[in-house]
Structure formats: structure tokens, C-alpha cells
Legacy VTK file of the C-alpha trace (Angstrom):
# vtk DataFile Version 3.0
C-alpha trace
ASCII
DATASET POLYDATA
POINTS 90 float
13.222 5.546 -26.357
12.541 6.043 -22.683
12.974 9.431 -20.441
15.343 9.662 -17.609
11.920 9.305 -15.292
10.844 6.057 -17.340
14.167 4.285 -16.407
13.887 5.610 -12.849
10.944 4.369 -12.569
11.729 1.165 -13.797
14.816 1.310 -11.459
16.868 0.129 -14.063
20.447 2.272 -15.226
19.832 4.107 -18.351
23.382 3.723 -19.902
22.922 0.020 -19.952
19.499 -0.822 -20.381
17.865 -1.041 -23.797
14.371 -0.858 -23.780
12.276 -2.766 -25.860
8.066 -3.671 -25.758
9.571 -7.684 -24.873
11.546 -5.980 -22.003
8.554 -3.645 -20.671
6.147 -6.428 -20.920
8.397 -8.834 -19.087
8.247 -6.359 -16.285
4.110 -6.383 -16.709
3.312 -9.617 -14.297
1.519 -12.438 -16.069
-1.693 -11.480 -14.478
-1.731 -8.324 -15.786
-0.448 -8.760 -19.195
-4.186 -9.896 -20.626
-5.384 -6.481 -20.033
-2.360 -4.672 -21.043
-2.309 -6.869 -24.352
-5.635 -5.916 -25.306
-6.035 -2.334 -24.252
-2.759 -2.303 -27.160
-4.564 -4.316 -29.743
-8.353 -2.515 -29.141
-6.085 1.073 -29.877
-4.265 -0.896 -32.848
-7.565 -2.397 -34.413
-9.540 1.436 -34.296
-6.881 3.163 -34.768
-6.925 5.390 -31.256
-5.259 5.942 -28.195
-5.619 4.123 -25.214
-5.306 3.963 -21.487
-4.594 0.843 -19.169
-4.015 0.639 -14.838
-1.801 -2.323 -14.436
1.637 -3.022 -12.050
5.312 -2.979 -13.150
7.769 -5.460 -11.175
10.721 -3.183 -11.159
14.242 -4.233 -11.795
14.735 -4.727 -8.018
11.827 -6.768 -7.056
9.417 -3.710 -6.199
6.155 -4.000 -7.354
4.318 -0.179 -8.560
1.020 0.594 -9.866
1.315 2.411 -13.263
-1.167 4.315 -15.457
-0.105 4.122 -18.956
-1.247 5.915 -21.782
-0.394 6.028 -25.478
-0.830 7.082 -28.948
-0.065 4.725 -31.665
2.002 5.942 -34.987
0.938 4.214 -38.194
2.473 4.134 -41.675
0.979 4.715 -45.066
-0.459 1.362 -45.035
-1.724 2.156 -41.763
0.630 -0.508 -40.266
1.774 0.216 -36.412
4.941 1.844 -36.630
5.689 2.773 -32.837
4.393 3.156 -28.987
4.240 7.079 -27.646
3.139 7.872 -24.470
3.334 7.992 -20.510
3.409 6.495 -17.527
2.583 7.672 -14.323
3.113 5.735 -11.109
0.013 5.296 -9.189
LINES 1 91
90 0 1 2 3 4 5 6 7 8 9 10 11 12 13 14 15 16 17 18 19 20 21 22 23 24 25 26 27 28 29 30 31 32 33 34 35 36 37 38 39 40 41 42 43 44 45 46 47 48 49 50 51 52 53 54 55 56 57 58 59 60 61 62 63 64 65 66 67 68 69 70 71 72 73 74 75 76 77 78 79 80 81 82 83 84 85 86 87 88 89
């Protein structure tokens, strides 16, 4: 799920938009994705939170600076279960 803010600042409508981690990483540019990708997998492989600088392309073409952080939610198994965090533009 994403706040009102989140799809504000993704500049995308929030009654239409579905957002999923293929969706917000399609708005990460390809340049940036490598660090995104394994700030995510570090957090998944110790089991911790993380933090990662990297740009958004927004649904209009604009291009922000974000500061992302997250916790990661883990079943029994201690299997990812879901993404919960924030992102601040920068």
C-alpha cells in the first residue's frame, strides 16, 4: 500500500494506480537500480533495515532525488513477507 504523499510524489492518481515493487522499480532508472537492488538484498540476507539515496522518474517525466528507507517483515521461516517504510524527496 502507498500513502496519499507516496502517490503524489510519484505523480501518479491514486484511484487508478496499483502499486507494486515491478512498478516502483520501473520508476528507479537503470543506473540506479544496482544500488537500490542490493541495499534490498544486504537488509534481506541480515535480516535489518536499510537505507538507499537514489532518483525516481515520475509518472510525468520529472526526475526527483529520493531517500528511502525500510524495514523488512519476515515469516516463520524467516522468508520476506513485505516492504515498510518511507520515502522522502531529496
Amino acid at each position: 500500500q502507498w500513502s496519499e504523499e507516496m502517490f503524489r510524489l510519484f505523480r501518479v492518481p491514486s484511484k487508478s494506480f496499483k502499486p507494486t515493487i515491478e512498478r516502483f522499480l520501473n520508476m528507479v532508472p537503470i543506473s540506479d537500480r544496482a544500488v537500490v537492488n542490493a541495499a534490498v538484498e544486504q537488509a534481506i540476507a541480515n535480516q535489518m533495515s536499510y537505507q538507499v539515496d537514489h532518483r525516481i522518474v515520475c509518472a510525468d517525466g520529472t526526475v526527483r532525488y529520493v531517500s528511502e528507507q525500510a524495514e523488512i517483515e519476515y515469516d516463520s521461516d524467516g522468508k520476506p513477507l513485505r516492504v515498510m517504510g518511507t520515502m522522502h524527496d531529496i
